[in-house]
C-alpha positions as CSV (number, residue, x, y, z in Angstrom):
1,X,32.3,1.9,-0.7
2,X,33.4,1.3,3.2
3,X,31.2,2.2,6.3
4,X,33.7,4.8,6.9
5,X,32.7,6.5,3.8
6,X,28.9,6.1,4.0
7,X,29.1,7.3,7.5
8,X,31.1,10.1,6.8
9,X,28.3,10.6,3.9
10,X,25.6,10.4,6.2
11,X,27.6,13.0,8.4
12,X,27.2,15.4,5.3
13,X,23.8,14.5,4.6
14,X,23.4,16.1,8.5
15,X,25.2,18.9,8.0
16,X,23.5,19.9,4.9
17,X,19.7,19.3,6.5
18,X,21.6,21.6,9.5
19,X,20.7,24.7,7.2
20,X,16.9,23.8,6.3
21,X,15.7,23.0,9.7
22,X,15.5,26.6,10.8
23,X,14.2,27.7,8.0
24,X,12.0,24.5,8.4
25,X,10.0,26.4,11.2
26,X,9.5,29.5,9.7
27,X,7.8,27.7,6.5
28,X,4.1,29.2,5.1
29,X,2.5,25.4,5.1
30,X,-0.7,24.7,3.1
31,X,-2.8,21.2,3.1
32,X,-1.3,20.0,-0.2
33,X,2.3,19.9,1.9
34,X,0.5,17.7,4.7
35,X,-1.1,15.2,1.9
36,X,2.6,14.8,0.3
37,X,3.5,13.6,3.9
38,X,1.5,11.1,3.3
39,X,3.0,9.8,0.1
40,X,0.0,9.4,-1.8
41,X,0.8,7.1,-4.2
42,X,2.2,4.8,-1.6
43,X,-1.1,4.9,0.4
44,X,-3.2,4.6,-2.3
45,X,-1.4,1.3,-3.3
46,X,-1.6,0.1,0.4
47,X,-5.2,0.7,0.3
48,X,-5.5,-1.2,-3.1
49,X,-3.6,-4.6,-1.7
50,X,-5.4,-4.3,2.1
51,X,-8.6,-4.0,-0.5
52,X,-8.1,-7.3,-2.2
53,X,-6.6,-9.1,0.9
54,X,-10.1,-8.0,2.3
55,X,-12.0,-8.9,-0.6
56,X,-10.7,-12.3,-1.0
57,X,-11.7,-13.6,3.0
58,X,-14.3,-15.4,3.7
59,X,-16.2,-13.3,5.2
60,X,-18.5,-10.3,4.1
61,X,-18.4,-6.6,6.0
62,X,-21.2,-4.5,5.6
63,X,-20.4,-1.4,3.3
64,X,-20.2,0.9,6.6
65,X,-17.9,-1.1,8.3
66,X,-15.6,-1.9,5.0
67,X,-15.5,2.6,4.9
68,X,-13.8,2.9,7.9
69,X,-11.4,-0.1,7.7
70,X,-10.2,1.2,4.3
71,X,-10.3,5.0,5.6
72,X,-8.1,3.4,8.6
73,X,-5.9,1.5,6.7
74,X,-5.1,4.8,4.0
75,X,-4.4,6.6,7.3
76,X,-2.1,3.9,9.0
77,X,-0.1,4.1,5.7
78,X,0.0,8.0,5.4
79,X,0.9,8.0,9.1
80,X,4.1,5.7,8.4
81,X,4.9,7.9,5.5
82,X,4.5,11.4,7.4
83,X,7.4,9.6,10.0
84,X,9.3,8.2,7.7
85,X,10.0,11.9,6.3
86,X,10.1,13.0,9.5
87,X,13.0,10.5,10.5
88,X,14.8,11.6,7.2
89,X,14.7,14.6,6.7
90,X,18.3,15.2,6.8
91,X,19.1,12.7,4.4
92,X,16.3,13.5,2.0
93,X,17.5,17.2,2.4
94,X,21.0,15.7,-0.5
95,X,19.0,13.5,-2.5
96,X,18.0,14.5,-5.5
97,X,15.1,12.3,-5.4
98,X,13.9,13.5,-2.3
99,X,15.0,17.3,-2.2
100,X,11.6,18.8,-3.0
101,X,9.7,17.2,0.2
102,X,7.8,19.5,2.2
103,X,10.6,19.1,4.9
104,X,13.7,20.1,3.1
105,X,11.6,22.8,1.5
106,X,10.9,24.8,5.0
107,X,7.4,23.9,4.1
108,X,6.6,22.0,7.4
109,X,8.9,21.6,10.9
110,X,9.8,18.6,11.4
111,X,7.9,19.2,15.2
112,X,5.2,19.5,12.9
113,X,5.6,16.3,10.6
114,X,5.9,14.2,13.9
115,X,2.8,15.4,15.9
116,X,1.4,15.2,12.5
117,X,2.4,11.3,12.0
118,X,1.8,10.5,15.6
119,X,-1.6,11.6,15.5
120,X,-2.7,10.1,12.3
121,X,-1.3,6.9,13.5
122,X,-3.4,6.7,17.0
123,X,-6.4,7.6,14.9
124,X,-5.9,4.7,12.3
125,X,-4.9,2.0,14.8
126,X,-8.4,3.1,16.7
127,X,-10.5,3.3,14.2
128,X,-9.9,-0.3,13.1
129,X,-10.2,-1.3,16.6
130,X,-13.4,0.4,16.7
131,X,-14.6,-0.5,13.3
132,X,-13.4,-4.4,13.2
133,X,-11.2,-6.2,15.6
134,X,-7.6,-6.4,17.5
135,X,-5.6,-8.5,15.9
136,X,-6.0,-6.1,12.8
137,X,-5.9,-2.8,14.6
138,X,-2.7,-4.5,16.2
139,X,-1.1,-5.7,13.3
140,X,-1.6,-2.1,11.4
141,X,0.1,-0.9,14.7
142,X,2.9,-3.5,14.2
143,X,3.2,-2.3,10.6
144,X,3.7,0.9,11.4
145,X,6.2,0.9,14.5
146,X,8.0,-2.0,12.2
147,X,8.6,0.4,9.1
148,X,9.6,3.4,11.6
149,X,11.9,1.8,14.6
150,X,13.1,-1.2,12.5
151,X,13.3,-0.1,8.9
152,X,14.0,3.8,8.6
153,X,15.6,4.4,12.0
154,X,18.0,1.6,12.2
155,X,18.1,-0.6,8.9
156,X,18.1,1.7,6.2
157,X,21.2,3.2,7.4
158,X,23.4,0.4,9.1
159,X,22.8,-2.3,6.4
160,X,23.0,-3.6,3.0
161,X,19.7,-5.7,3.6
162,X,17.6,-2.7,4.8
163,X,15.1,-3.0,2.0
164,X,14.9,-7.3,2.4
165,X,14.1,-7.1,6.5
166,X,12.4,-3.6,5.8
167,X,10.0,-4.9,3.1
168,X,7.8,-6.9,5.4
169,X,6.3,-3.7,6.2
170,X,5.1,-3.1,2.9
171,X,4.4,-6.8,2.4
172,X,1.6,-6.5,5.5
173,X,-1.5,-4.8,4.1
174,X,-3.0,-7.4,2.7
175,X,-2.8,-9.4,5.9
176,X,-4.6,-6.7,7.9
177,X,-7.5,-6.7,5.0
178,X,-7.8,-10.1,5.6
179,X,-7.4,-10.2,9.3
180,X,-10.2,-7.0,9.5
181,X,-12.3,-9.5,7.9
182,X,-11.9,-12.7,9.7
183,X,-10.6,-12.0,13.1
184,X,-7.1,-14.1,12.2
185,X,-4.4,-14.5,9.8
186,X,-4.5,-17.0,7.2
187,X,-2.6,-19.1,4.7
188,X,-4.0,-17.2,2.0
189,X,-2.8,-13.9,2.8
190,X,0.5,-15.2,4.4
191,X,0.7,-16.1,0.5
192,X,0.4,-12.5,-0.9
193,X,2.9,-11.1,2.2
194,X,5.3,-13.4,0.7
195,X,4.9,-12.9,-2.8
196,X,5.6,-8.9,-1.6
197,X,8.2,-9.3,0.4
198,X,10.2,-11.5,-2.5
199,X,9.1,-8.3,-4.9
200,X,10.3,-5.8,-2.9
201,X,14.1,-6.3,-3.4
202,X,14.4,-6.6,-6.9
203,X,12.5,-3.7,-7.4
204,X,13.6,-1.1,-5.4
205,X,17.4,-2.8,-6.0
206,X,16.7,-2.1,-9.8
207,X,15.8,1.8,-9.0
208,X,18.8,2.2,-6.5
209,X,21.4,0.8,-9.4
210,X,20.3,4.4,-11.1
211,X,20.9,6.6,-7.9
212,X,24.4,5.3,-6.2
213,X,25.5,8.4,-6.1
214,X,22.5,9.9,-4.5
215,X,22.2,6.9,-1.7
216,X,26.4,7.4,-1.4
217,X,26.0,11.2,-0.6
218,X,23.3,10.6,2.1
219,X,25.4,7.6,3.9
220,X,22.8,5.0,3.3
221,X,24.2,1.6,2.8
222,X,22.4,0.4,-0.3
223,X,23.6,-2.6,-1.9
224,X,24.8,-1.0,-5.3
225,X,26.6,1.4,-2.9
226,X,28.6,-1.3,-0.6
227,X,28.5,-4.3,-2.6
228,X,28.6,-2.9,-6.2
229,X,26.6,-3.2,-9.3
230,X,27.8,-6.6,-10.3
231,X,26.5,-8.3,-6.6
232,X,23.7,-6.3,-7.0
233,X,22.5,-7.6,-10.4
234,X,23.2,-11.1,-9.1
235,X,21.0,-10.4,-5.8
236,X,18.0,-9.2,-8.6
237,X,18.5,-12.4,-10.5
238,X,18.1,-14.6,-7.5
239,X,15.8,-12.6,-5.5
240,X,13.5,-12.7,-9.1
241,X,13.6,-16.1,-9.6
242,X,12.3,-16.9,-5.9
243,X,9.7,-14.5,-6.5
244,X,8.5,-16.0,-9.9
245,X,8.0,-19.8,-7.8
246,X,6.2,-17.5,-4.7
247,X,3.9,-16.5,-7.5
248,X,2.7,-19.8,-8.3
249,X,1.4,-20.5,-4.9
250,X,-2.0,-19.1,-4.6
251,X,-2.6,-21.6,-8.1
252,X,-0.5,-24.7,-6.4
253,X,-2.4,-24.2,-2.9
254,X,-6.0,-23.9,-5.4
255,X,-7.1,-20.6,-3.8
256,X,-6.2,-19.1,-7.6
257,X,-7.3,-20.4,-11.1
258,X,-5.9,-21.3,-14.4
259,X,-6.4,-17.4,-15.3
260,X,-4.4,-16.4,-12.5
261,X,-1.8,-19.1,-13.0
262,X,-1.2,-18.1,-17.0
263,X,-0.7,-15.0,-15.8
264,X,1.8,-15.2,-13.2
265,X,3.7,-17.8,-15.4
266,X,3.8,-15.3,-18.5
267,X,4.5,-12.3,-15.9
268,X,7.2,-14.3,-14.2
269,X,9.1,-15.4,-17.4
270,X,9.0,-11.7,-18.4
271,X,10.4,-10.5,-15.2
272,X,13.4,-13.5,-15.2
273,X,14.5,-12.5,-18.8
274,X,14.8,-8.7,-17.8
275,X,16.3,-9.8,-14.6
276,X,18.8,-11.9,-16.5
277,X,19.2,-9.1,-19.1
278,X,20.1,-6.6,-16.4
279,X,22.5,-9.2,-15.0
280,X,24.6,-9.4,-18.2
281,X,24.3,-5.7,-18.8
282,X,27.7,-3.4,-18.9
283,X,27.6,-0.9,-16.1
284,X,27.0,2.1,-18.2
285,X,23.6,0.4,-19.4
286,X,21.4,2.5,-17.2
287,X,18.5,1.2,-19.5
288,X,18.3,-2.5,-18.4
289,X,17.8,-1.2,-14.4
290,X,15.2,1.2,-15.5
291,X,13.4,-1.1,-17.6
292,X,12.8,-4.2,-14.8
293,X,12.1,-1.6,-12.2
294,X,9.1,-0.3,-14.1
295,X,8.4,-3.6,-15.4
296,X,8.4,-5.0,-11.7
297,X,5.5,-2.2,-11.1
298,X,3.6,-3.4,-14.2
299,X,4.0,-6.9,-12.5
300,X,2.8,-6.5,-9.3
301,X,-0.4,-5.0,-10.5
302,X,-1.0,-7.5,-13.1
303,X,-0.7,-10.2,-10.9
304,X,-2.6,-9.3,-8.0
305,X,-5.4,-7.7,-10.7
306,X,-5.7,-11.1,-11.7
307,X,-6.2,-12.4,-8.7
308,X,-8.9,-10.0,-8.9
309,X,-10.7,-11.6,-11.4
310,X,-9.7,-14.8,-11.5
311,X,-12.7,-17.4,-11.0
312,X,-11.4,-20.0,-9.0
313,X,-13.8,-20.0,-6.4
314,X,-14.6,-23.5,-7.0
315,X,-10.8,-24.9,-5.8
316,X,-10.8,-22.3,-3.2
317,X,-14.1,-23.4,-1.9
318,X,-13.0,-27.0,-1.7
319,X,-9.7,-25.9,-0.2
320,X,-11.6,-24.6,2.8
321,X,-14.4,-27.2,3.2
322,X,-11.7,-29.5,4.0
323,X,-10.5,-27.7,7.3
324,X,-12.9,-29.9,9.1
325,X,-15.5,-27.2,9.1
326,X,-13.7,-25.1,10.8
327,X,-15.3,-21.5,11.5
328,X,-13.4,-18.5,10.7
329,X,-14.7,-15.5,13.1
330,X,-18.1,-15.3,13.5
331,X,-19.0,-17.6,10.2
332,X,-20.4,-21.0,10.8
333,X,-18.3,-23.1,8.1
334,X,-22.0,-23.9,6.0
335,X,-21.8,-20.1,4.7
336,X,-18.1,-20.5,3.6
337,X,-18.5,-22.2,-0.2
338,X,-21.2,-19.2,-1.1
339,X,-18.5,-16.7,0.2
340,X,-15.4,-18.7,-1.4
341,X,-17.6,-17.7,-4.7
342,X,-16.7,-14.5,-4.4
343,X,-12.7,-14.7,-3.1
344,X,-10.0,-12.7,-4.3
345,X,-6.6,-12.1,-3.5
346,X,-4.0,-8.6,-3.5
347,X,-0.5,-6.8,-2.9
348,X,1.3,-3.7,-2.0
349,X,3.8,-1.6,-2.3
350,X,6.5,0.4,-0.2
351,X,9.0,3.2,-1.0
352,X,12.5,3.3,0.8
């Protein structure tokens, strides 16, 4: 499909919304249509990878302070989910997927979604100020204006790679645990942001292969819409296999175990052969994109669950007595191995 036919998609998708927004204003709203602003399931896997990026620093937070850093972080996400519905309303108003949002529904104005999302943002970003330092409140800030201004109001509809550049947002929780922890960004979670950001692709490229014609009718250049489903499969493959060798990073750099490196190995070889399946599949095999896509969800848990559990503290310990006692925040370097005892590691998810 040409950019003259996904713009004059995204023209319909406009006109259709044209009819909903006045009814829009008029809507009878109740709390359960502000919580699916949020996009629950969305936030509550943010909160579970910022959880495990927090859990695996260095550094302990008393059970107070790790309350409000996870009630900020759950907010921060449900903030960039209220925009990102209110940004798209028009074209969520002609997908199928995305009919039945409070928005096209007449449930809530969009005036409404955006003072909504606006607020909730400003509260999240000073909360984890308040509650921990800067450099997290400011990347959950950077997250936030990222997955808004960046990915849904200008990539998601003028290119094919909206979902590559846009899935750093969704890649970034597990920094900010970390970073509410230590004061700083480390290797470790720079790790799990990359391991995300290589998942993000294949999975979300794996759901769109199912809905081209939904994407085509709302003018947003996915790559099964512009580039086709063969391309598309081949982008999967290659996209998969960096991820499987991402994977093996938190065992090769010895902040993970031989639990957590079985794992990711047997996860990984699982996820190449579907990806490889899919990639020799016929085009009328809808069953080969459905199966990797909610494979790659199975994945992403099971991988950063065993991170989770893994008992590598040992490696991990040694890996950070040798930064020449190096302090990270306000811990002096001699409380680090008793912490490292403890470490963990996470991910996250996002939704286009």
């Amino acid at each position: 499909m040409n950019v003259k036919s996904i713009a004059g998609g995204e023209r319909r998708a406009r006109f259709a919304f044209s009819s909903h927004s006045a009814h829009s204003l008029a809507g009878h709203w109740s709390v359960s249509d502000f919580v699916a602003l949020t996009k629950p399931r969305v936030m509550m896997l943010a909160v579970f990878t910022a959880l495990v990026g927090l859990s695996s620093a260095p550094v302990r937070l008393d059970p107070l302070t790790t309350l409000a850093t996870v009630l900020a972080i759950a907010a921060g996400a449900g903030a960039a989910g209220v925009l990102n519905m209110w940004y798209d309303a028009d074209i969520d108003a002609v997908m199928t997927r995305t009919a039945m949002r409070p928005i096209p529904r007449g449930k809530i104005s969009r005036f409404e979604a955006l003072v909504f999302g606006l607020v909730l943002s400003g509260f999240a970003v000073a909360v984890l100020a308040l509650a921990t330092n800067l450099t997290a409140a400011a990347l959950l800030a950077c997250t936030i204006v990222f997955y808004i201004a960046v990915y849904t109001a200008w990539l998601k509809r003028a290119t094919r790679q909206n979902i590559v550049i846009g899935g750093a947002a969704g890649a970034l929780p597990p920094v900010i645990g970390w970073a509410a922890a230590t004061g700083e960004v480390g290797l470790e979670p720079l790790t799990l942001f990359l391991i995300i950001f290589l998942w993000t692709p294949p999975h979300f490229w794996a759901l769109a292969l199912n809905r081209t014609d939904d994407y085509a009718r709302a003018g947003v250049p996915m790559l099964p819409v512009v580039a086709g489903r063969a391309a598309t499969t081949r982008q999967i493959l290659i996209y998969s296999g960096l991820l499987v060798l991402a994977s093996a990073l938190p065992w090769v750099l010895g902040f993970a175990g031989t639990v957590y490196g079985a794992i990711a190995a047997i996860c990984g070889a699982l996820f190449l052969l579907l990806a490889r399946q899919l990639n020799r599949s016929i085009e009328a095999d809808r069953r080969a994109a459905h199966r990797l896509f909610v494979f790659s969800i199975f994945y992403l848990f099971v991988l950063f669950a065993a991170l989770l559990i893994d008992h590598g503290g040992e490696s991990f310990a040694s890996m950070r007595s040798s930064h020449d006692g190096r302090t990270v925040g306000s811990v002096h370097a001699e409380l680090l191995p008793g912490a490292a005892r403890s470490a963990r590691c996470t991910v996250n998810f996002s939704e286009v």
